[in-house]
C-alpha positions as CSV (number, residue, x, y, z in Angstrom):
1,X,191.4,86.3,-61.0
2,X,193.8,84.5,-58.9
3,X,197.0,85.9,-57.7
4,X,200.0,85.9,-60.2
5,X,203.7,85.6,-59.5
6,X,204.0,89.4,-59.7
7,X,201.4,90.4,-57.1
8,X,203.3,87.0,-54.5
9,X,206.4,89.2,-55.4
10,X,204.9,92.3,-54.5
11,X,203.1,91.1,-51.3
12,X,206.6,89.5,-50.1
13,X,208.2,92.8,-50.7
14,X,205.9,94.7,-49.1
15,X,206.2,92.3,-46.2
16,X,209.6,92.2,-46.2
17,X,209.9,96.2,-45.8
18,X,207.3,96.5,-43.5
19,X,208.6,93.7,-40.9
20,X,212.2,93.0,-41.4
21,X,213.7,89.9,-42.0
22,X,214.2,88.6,-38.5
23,X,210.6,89.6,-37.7
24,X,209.4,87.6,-40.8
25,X,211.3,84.5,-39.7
26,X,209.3,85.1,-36.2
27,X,205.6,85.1,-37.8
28,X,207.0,81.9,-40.3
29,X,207.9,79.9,-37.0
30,X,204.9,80.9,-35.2
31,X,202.5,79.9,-38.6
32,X,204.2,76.8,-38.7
33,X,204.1,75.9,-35.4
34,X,200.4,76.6,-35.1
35,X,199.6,74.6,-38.4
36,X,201.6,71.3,-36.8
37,X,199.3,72.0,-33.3
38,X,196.7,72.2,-35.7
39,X,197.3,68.9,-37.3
40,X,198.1,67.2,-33.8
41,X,194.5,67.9,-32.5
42,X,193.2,67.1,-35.4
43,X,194.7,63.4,-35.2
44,X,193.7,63.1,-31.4
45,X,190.5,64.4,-32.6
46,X,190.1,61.3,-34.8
47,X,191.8,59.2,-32.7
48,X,189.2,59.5,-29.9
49,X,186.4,59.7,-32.4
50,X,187.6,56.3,-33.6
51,X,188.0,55.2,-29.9
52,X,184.6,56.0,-29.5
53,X,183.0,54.2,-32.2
54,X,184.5,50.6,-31.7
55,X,183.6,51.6,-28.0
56,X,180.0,51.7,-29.4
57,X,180.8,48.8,-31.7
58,X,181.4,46.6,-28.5
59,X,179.0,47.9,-26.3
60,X,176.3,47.0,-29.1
61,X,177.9,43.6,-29.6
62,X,177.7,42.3,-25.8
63,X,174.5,43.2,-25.4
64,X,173.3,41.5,-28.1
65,X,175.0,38.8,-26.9
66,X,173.7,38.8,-23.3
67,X,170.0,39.1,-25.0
68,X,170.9,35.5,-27.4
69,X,171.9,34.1,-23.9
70,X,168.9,35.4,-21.7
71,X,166.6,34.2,-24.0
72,X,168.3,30.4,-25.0
């Protein structure tokens, strides 16, 4: 059910005839530059979400802290 090497053949072809080759390189730069901005925010994404936990993490720790030394 999947797609053979004919019908990636095929698809290129028709690709190549109906955009040309300088048009093709175009889209390829454009894909591949979305995918790596793609990738970037996906890292920051983490990044900040990882930021944000040992934020938490600390937060949660002092305080418990501050309680042990209110109550002693």
């Amino acid at each position: 059910m999947g797609l053979g090497t004919t019908e990636i053949l095929l698809i290129c072809l028709l690709a190549l005839i109906l955009f040309g080759g300088g048009k093709l390189a175009d889209i390829g730069k454009g894909l591949g530059e979305g995918i790596k901005n793609f990738k970037k925010g996906m890292r920051e994404a983490d990044h900040e979400d990882e930021a944000e936990a040992s934020a938490k993490k600390d937060a949660s720790t002092k305080s418990a802290k501050e309680e042990k030394e209110s109550r002693a």
